[in-house]
Every structure is written in structure tokens, then in C-alpha cells.
gemmi code that builds the backbone of each chain (N, CA, C; Angstrom):
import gemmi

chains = {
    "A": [
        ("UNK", (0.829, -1.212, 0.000), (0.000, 0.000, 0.000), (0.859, 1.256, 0.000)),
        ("UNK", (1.660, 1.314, -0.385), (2.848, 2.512, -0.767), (2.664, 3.317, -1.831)),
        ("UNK", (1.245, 3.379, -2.428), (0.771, 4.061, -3.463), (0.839, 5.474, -3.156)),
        ("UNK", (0.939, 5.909, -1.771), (1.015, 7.371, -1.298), (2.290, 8.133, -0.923)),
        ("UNK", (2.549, 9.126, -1.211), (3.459, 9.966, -0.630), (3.306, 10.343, 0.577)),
        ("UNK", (3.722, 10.440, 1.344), (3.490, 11.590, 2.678), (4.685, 12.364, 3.198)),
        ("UNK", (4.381, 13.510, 3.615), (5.675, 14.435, 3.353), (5.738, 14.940, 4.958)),
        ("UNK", (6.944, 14.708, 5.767), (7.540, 15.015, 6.783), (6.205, 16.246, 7.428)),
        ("UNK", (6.072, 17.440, 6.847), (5.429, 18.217, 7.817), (3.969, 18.380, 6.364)),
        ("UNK", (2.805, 18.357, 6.912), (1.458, 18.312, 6.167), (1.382, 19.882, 5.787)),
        ("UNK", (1.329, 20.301, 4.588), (1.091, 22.120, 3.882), (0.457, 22.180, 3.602)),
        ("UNK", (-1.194, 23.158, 3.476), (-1.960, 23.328, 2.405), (-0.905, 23.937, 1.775)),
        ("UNK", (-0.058, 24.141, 1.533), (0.454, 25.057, 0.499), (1.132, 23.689, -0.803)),
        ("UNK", (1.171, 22.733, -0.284), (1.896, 21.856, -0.887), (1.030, 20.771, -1.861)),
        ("UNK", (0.316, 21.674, -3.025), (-0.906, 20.837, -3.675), (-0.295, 19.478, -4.340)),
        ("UNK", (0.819, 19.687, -4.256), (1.173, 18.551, -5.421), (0.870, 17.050, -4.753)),
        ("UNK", (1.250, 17.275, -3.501), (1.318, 15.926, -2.261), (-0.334, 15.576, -1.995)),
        ("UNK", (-0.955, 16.848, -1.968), (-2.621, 16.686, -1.702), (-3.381, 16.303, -2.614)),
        ("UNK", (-2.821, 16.948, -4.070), (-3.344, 16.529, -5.100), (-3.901, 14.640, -5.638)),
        ("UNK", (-2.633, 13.665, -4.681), (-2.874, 12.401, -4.199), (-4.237, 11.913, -3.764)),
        ("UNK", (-4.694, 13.152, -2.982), (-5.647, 12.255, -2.014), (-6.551, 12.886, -2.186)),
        ("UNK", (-7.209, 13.057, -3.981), (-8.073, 13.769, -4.172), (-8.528, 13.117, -5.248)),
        ("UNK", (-9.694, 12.589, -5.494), (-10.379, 11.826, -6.950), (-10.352, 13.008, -7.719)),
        ("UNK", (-10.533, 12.653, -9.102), (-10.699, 13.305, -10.388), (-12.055, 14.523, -10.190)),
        ("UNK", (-13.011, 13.896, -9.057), (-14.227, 14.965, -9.302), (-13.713, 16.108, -7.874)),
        ("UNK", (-12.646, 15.832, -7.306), (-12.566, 16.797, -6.910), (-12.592, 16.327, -4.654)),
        ("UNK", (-13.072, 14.790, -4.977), (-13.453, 14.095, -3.315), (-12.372, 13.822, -2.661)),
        ("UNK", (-12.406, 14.245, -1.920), (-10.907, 13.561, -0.489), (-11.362, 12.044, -0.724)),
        ("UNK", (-10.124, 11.185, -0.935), (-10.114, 10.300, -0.640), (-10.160, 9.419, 0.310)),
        ("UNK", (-11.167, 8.693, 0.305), (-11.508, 7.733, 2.157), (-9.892, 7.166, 2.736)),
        ("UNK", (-9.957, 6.828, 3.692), (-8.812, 6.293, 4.291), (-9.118, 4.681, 4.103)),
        ("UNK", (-10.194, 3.777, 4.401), (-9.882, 2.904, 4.078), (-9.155, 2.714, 2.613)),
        ("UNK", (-9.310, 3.597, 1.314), (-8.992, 3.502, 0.401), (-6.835, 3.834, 0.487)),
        ("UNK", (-6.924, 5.353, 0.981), (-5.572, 5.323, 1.218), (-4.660, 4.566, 1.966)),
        ("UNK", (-5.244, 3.721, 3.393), (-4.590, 3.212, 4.039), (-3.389, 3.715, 4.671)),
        ("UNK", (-3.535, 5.062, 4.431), (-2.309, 5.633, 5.889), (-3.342, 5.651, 7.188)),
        ("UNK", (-2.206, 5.942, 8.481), (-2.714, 5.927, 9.317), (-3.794, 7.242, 9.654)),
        ("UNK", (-4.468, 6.955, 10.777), (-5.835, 7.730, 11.252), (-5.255, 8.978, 11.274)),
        ("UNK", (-4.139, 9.408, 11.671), (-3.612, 10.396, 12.280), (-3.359, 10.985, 10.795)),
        ("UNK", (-2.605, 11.063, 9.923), (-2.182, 11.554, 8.860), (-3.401, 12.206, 8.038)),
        ("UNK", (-4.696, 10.728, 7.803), (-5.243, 11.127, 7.300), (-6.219, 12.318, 8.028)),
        ("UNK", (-6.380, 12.912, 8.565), (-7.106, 14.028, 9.698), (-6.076, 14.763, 9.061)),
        ("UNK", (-4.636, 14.895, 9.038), (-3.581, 16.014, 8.570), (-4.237, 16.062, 7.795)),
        ("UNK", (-4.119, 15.238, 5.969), (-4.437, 15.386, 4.791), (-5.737, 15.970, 4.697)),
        ("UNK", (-6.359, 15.940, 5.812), (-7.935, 15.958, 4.843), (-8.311, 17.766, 5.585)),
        ("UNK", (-7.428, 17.839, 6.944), (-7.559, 19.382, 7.061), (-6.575, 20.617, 6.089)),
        ("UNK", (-5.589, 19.957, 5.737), (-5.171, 20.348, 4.499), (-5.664, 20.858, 3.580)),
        ("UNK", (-6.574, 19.641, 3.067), (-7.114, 20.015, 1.514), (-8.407, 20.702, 1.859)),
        ("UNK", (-8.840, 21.104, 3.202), (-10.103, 21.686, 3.011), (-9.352, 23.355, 3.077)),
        ("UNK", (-8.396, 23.531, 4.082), (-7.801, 24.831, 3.919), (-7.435, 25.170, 2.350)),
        ("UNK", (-6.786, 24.349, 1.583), (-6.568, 24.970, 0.401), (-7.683, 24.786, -0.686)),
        ("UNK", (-8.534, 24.023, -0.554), (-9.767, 24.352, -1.291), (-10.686, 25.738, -0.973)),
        ("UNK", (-10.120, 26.443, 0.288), (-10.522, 27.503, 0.707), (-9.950, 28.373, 0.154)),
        ("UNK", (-8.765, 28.347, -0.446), (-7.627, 29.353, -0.823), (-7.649, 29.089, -2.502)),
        ("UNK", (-8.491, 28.361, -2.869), (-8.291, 28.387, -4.109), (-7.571, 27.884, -4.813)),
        ("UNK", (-6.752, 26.735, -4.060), (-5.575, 25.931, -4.281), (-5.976, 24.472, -5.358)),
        ("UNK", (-6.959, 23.950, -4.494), (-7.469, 22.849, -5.010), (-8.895, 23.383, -5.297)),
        ("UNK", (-9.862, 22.006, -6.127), (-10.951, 22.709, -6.171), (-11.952, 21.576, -5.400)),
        ("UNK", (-13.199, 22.306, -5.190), (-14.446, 21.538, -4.377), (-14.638, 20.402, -5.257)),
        ("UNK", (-14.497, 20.945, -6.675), (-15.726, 19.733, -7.411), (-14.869, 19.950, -8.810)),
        ("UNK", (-15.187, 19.024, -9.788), (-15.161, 19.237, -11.014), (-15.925, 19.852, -12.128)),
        ("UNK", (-17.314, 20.180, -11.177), (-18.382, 21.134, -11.567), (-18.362, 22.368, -11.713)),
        ("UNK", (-16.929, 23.101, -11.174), (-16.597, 24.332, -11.329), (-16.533, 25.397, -12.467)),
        ("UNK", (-17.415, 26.178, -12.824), (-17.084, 27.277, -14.350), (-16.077, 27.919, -14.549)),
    ],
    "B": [
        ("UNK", (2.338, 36.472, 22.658), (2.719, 36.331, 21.378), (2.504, 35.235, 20.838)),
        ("UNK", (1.452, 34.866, 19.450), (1.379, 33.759, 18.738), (1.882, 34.038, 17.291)),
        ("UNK", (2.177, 32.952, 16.546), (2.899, 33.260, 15.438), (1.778, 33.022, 14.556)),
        ("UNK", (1.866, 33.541, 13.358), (0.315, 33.500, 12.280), (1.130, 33.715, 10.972)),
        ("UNK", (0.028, 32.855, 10.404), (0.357, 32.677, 8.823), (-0.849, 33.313, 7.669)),
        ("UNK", (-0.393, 34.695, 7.716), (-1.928, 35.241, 6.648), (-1.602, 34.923, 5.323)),
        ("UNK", (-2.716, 34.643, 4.480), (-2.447, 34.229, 3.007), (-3.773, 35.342, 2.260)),
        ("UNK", (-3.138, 36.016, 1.602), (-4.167, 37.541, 0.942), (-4.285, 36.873, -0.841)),
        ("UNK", (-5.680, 36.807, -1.071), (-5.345, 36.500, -2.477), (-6.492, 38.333, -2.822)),
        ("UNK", (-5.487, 38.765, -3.405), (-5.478, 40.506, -4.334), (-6.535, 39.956, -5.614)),
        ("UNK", (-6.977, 41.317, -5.488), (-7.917, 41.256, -6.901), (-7.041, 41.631, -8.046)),
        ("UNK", (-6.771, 40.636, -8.789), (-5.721, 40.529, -9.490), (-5.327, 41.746, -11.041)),
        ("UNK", (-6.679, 42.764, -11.450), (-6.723, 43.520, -11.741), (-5.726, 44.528, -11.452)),
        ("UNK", (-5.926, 44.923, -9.455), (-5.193, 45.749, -8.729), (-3.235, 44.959, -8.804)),
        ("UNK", (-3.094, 43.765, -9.334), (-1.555, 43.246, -9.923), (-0.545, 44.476, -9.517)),
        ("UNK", (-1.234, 45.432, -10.178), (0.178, 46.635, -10.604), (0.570, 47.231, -9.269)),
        ("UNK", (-0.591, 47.358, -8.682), (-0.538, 48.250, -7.466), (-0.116, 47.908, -6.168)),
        ("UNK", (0.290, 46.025, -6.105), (0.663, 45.584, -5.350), (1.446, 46.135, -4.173)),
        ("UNK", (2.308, 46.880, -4.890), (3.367, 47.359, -3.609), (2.851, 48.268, -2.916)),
        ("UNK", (1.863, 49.484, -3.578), (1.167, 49.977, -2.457), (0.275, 49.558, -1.659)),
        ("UNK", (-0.257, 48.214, -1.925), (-1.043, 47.691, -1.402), (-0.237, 46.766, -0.269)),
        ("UNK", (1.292, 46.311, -0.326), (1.714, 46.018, 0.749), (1.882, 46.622, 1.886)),
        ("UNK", (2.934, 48.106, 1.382), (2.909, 48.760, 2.199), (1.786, 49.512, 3.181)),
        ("UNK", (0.829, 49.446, 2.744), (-0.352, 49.640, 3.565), (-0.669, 48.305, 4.348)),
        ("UNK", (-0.595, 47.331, 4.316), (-1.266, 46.203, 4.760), (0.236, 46.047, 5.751)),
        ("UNK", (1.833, 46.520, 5.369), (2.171, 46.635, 6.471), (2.362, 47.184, 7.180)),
        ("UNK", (1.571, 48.282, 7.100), (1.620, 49.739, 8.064), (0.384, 49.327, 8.923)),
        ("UNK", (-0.366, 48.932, 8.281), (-1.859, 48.266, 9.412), (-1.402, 46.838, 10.369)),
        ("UNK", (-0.348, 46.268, 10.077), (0.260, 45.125, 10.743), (1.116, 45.638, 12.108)),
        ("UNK", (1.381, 46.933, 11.464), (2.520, 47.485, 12.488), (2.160, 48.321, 13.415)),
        ("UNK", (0.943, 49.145, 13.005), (0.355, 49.655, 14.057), (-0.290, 48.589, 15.093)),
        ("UNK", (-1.192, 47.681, 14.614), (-1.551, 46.631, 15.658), (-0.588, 45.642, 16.527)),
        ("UNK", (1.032, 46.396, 16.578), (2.126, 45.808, 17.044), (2.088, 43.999, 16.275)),
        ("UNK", (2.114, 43.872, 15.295), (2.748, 42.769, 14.306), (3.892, 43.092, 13.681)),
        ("UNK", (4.595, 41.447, 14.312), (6.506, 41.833, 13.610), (6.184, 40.863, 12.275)),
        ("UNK", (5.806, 41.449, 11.440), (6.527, 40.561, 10.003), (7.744, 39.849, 10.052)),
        ("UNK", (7.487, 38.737, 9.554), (9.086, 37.545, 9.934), (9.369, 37.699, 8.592)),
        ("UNK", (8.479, 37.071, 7.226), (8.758, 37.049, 6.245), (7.343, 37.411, 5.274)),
        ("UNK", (7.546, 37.920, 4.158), (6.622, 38.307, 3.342), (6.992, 37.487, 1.971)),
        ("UNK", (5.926, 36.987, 1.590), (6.480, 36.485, 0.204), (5.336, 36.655, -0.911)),
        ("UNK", (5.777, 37.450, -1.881), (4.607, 38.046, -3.222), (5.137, 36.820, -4.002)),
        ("UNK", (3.486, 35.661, -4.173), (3.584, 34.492, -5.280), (3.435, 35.226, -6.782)),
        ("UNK", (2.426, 36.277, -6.042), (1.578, 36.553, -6.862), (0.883, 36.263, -7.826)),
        ("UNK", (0.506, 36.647, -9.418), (-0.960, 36.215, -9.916), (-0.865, 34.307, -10.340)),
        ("UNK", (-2.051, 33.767, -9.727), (-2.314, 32.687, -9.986), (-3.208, 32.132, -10.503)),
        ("UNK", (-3.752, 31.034, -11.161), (-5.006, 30.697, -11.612), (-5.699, 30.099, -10.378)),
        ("UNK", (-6.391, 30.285, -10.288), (-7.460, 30.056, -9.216), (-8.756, 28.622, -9.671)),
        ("UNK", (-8.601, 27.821, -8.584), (-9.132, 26.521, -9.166), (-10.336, 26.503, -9.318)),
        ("UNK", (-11.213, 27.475, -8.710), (-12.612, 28.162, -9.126), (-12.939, 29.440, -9.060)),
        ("UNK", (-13.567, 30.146, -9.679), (-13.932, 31.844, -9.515), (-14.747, 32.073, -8.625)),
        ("UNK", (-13.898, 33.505, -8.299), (-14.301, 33.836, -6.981), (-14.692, 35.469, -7.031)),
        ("UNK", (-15.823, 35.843, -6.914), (-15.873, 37.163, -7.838), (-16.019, 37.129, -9.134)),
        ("UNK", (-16.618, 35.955, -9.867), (-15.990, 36.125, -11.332), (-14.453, 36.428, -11.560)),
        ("UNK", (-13.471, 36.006, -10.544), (-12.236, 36.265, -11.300), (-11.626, 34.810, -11.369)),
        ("UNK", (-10.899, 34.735, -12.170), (-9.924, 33.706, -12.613), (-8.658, 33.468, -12.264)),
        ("UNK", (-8.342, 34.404, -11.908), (-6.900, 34.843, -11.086), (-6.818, 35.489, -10.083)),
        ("UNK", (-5.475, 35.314, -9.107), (-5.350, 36.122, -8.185), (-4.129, 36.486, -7.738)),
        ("UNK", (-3.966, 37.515, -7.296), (-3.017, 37.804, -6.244), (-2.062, 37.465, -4.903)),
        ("UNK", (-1.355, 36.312, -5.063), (-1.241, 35.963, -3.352), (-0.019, 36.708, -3.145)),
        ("UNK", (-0.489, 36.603, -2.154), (0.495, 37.252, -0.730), (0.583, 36.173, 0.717)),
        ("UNK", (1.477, 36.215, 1.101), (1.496, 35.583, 1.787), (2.322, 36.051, 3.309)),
        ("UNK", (2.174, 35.999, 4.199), (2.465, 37.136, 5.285), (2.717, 36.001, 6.777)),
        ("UNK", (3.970, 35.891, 7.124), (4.717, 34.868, 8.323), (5.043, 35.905, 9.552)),
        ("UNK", (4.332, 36.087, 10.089), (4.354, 37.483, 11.538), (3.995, 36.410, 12.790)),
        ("UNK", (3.673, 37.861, 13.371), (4.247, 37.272, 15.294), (3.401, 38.312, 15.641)),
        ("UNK", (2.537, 38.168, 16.673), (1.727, 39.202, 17.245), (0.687, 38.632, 18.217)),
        ("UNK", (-0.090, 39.279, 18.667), (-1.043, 39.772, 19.787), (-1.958, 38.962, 19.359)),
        ("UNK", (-2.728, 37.726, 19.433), (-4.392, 37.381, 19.844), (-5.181, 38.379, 19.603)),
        ("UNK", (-5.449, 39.471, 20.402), (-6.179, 40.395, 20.770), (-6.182, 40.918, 19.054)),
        ("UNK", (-4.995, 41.471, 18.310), (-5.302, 42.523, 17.792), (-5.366, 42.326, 16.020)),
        ("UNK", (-6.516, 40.527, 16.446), (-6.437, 40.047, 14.880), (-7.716, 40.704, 15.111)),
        ("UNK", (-8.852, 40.508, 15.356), (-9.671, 40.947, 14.854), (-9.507, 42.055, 14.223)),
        ("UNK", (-9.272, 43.191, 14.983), (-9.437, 44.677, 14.287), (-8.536, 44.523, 12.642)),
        ("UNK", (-7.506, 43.075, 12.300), (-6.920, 43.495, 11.647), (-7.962, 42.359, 10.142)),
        ("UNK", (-9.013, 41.534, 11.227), (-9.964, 40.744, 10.086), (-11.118, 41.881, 9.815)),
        ("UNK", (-10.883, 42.789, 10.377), (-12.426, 43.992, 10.531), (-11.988, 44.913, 9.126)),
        ("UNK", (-10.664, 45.034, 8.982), (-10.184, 46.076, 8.213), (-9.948, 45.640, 6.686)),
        ("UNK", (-9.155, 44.083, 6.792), (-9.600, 43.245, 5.612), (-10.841, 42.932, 4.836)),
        ("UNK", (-11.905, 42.351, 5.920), (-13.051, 42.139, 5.582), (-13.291, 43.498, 4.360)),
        ("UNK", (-13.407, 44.661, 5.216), (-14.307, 46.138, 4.310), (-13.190, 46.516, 2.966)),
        ("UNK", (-11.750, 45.828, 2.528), (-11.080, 46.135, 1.751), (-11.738, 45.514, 0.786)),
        ("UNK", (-12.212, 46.359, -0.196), (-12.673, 45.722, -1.792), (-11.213, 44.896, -2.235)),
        ("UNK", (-10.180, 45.544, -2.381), (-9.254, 44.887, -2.936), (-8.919, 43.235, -2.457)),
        ("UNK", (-9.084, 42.728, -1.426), (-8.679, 41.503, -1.234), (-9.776, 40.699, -1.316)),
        ("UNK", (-9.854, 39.087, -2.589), (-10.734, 38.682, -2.360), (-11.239, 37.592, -1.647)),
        ("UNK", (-10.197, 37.397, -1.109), (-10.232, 36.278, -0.650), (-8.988, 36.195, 1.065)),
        ("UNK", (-9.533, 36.055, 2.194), (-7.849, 35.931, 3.355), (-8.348, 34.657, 4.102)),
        ("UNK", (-7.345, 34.586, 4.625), (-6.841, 33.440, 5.806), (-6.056, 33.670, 6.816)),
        ("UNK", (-6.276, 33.599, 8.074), (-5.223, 34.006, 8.921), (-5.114, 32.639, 9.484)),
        ("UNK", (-3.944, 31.641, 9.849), (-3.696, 30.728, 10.437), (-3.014, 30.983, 11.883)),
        ("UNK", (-2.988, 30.535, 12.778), (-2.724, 30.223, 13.772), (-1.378, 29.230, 13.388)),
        ("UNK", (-0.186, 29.703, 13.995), (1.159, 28.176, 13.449), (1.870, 28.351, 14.584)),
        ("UNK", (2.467, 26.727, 14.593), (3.390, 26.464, 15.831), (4.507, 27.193, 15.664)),
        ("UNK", (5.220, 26.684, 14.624), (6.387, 27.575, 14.056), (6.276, 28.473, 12.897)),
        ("UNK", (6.805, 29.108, 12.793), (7.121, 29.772, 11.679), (8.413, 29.345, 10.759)),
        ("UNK", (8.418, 29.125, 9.876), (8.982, 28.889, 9.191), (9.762, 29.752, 8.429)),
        ("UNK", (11.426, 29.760, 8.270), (11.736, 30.651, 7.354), (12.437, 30.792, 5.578)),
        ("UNK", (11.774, 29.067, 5.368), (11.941, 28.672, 4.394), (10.907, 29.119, 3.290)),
        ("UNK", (11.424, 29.634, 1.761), (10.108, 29.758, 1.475), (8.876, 28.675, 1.067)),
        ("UNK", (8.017, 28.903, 0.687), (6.555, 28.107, 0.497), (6.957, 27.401, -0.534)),
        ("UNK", (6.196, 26.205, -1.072), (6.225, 25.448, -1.857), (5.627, 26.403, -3.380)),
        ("UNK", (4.356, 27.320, -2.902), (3.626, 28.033, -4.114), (4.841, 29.084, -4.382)),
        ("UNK", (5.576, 29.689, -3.848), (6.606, 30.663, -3.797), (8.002, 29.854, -4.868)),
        ("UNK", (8.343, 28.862, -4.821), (8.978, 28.290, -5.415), (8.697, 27.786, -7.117)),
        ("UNK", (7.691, 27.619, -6.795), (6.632, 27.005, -7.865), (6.459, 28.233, -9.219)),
        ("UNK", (5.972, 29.338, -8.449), (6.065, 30.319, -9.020), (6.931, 31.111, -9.237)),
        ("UNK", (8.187, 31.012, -8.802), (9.784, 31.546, -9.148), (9.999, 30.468, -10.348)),
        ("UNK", (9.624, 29.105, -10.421), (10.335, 27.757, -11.431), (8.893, 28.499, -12.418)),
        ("UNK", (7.801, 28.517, -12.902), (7.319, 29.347, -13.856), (7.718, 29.945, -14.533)),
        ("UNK", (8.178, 31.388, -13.487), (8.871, 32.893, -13.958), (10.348, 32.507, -15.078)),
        ("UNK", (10.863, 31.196, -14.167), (12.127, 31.234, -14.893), (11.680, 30.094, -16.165)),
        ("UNK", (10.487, 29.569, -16.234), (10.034, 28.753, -17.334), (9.979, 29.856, -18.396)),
        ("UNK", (9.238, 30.658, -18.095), (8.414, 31.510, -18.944), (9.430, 32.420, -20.410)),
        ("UNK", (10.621, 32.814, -19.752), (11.296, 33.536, -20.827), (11.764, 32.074, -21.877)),
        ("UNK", (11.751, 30.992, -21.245), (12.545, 29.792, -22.066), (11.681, 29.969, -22.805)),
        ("UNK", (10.371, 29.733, -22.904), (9.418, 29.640, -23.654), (9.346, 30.605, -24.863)),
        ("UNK", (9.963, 31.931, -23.986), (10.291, 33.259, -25.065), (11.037, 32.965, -26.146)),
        ("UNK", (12.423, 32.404, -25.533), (13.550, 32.158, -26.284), (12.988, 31.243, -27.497)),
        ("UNK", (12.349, 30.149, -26.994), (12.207, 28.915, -27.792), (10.843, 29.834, -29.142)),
        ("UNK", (10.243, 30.826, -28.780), (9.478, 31.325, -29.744), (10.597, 32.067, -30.819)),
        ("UNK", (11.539, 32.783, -30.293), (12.315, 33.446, -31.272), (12.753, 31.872, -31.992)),
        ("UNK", (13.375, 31.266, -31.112), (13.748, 30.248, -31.858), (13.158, 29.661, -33.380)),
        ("UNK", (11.983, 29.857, -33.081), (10.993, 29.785, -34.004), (11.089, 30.082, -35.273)),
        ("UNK", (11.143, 31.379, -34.812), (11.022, 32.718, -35.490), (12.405, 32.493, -36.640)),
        ("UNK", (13.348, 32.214, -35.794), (14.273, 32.217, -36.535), (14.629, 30.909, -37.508)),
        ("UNK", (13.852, 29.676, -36.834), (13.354, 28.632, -37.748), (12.759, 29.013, -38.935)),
        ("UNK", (11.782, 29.978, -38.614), (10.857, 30.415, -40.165), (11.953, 31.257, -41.268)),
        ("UNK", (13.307, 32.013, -40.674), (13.658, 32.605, -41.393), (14.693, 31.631, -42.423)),
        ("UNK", (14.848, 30.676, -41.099), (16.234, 29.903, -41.577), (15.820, 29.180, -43.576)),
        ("UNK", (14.532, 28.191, -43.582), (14.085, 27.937, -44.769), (14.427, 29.597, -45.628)),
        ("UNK", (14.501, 30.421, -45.609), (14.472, 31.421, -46.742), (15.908, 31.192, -46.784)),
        ("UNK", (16.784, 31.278, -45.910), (18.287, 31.459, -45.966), (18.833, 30.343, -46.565)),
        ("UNK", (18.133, 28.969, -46.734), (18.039, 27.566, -46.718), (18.604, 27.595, -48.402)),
        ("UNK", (17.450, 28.640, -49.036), (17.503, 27.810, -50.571), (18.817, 28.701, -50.888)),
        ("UNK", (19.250, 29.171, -51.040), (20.193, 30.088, -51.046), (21.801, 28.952, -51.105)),
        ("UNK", (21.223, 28.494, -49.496), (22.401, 27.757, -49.405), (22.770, 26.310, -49.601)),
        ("UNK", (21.416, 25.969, -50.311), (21.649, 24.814, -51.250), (21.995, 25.152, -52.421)),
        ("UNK", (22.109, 26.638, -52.749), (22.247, 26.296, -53.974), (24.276, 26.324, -54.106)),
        ("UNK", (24.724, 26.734, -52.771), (26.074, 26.885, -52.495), (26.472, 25.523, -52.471)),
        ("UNK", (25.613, 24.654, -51.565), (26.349, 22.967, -51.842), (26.272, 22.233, -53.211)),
        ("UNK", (25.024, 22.846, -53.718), (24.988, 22.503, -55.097), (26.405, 22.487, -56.162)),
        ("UNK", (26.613, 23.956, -55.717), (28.009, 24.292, -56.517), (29.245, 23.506, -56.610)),
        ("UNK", (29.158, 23.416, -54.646), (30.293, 23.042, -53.838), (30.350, 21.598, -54.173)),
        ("UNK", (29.555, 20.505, -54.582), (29.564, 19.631, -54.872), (29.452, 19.327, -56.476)),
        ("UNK", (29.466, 20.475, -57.069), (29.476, 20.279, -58.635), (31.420, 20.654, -58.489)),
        ("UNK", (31.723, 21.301, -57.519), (33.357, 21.476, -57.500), (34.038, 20.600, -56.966)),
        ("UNK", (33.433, 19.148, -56.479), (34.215, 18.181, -56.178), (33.806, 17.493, -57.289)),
        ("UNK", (32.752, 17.479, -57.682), (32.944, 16.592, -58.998), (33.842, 16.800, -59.801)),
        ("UNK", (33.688, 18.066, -60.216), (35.056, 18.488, -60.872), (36.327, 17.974, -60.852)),
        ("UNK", (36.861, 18.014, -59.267), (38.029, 17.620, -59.198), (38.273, 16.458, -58.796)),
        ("UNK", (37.489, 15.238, -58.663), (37.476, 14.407, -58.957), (37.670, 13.937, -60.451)),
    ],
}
model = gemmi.Model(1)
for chain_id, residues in chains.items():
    chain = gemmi.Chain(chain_id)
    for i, (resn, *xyz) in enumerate(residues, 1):
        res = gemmi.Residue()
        res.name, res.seqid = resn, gemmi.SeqId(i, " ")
        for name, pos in zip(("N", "CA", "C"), xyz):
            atom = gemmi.Atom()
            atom.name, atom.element = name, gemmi.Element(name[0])
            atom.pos, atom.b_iso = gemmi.Position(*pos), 0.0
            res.add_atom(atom)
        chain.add_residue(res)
    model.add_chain(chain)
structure = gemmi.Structure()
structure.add_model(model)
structure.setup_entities()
């Protein structure tokens, strides 16, 4: 299950690493699916909601 | 003293005016006793959805040290700024004095961007080279009618 990166300290600034744990339409990816631990994934997933706030990543693929 | 991480995305129109728009945003930092650690202009970015109807933006990004107390007055003053469309103020353990990953990202762009220039003249000078081309076939033409020769 080494399909993931995880990077020493968790960034919203760092889309490329988040960009991982994000489906094509735009969904955080479940953890049973990623299989890192509980703890990381809570990092990752407060991450990508801060930079979906910032305009970093996006909500959806429904976006104009 | 807590350390904070503000992230300003500028109405990207206002681009030009940036620097007066820092210096004000750090004259309002400094009166509310905020020490700026580091400032870093990403600046204009595509934006992964519109916000305002805009497509782009402005970041800024702002690594200070200051007072609890004296964010609000400084989210009260943001909020009523037309120019910013978007902020964030984080709360951080450390501060960091490395720059950002988007800061980097967007320096490796900047220095993409003239290659891209170059590689257009390049072009350019591709389109001229065919005119210069027949010219100089007709020199090997020669040049090889002069080894026949001397053969």
C-alpha cells in the first residue's frame, strides 16, 4: 500500500502531495482507500479543506 | 505572542498596485504591534474556481508574530477592503523561514516563462532559416558540382 506519498510536515500550500488524495471529481479520498494511518489522514484531509478555501485545489469538477 | 500565517489572495486587476497595497497592509500590521518575519509576493495565480468572477489572483502571503487580541481589528479592516478577495489568517506552531512550496513554484514558472520566449524566437528564426536555406543549397549545389570536378 505505498501508493502514497506523505511528506515530513502536512502544507496546504503543498498541492502537489494533496493533489494524491483527491479523486478526479474533486473528493478527499476515504482512508480505508488510502490506508495511511488515522492520524495523517485528519492532517491530509484538514489540508485540503484549507486549500480548497484558498483556491488551491478545487471543491468539485463542476466548477465554471 | 502567537505566530500566524496570513495568506491575501489581491484582486488581481489591482496586480500593478501591489506594492502599495503592501505597504499599507504593512503599516496596518505594524500599528496593531505585528513583527513581520517574512513576506512572500507568489503573486498572480489561476485560481481553481472563480471567486468574484475572477480567474486569477493575487497571493500574498504574510509569516508574523503578534497579539491574539489585535487580529480581529486586523480581520475587521480586511473584511471592508474591496481589494482583497479572498484571506486566511492561520494560527502556526512555528514559523517557518523557508520559502513556500507556491513561492517556489512560481519563481520555477517565472524562470520557465522567458525559455518559452527564447524557444518562440527560436521559431522565429526557424521560419527565417528555410528562406536562408535555398540560397544555401544552392552553395552545396556548386560546392559539390566542385568536387565533382576535381574528382
Amino acid at each position: 500500500m505505498k501508493k502514497f506519498q506523505l511528506p515530513e510536515n502536512f502544507d496546504y500550500k503543498n498541492t502537489d502531495i494533496l493533489k494524491q488524495f483527491i479523486t478526479e471529481t474533486g473528493k478527499i479520498v476515504p482512508a480505508r482507500v488510502t490506508g495511511i494511518s488515522a492520524s495523517n489522514q485528519r492532517k491530509v484531509t484538514k489540508s485540503i479543506k484549507i486549500a480548497r478555501f484558498l483556491a488551491l485545489l478545487p471543491y468539485t469538477d463542476m466548477h465554471q | 505572542m502567537n505566530n500566524y500565517e496570513t495568506i491575501l489572495i489581491i484582486n488581481p486587476n489591482l496586480s500593478s498596485k501591489v506594492n502599495e497595497f503592501k505597504k499599507k497592509f504593512e503599516k496596518l500590521l505594524a500599528d496593531n504591534s505585528f513583527e513581520v518575519k517574512k513576506v512572500e509576493d507568489i503573486g498572480r495565480r489561476q485560481l481553481a474556481y472563480s471567486i468574484n468572477n475572477h480567474h486569477k489572483g493575487h497571493y500574498l502571503l504574510y509569516r508574523m508574530q503578534g497579539d491574539p487580541k489585535n487580529i480581529s481589528e486586523i480581520e475587521v479592516k480586511i473584511k471592508y477592503d474591496e481589494a482583497i478577495i479572498r484571506h486566511l489568517i492561520l494560527a502556526v506552531k512555528e514559523l517557518s523561514g523557508e520559502d513556500s512550496v507556491l513561492l517556489t513554484e512560481a519563481l520555477e514558472n517565472k524562470n520557465k516563462k522567458p525559455e518559452s520566449d527564447d524557444a518562440a524566437e527560436e521559431k522565429e528564426v526557424k521560419k527565417e532559416k528555410p528562406i536562408d536555406e535555398s540560397p544555401k543549397e544552392e552553395v552545396t549545389e556548386e560546392k559539390s558540382d566542385d568536387k565533382e570536378e576535381d574528382a
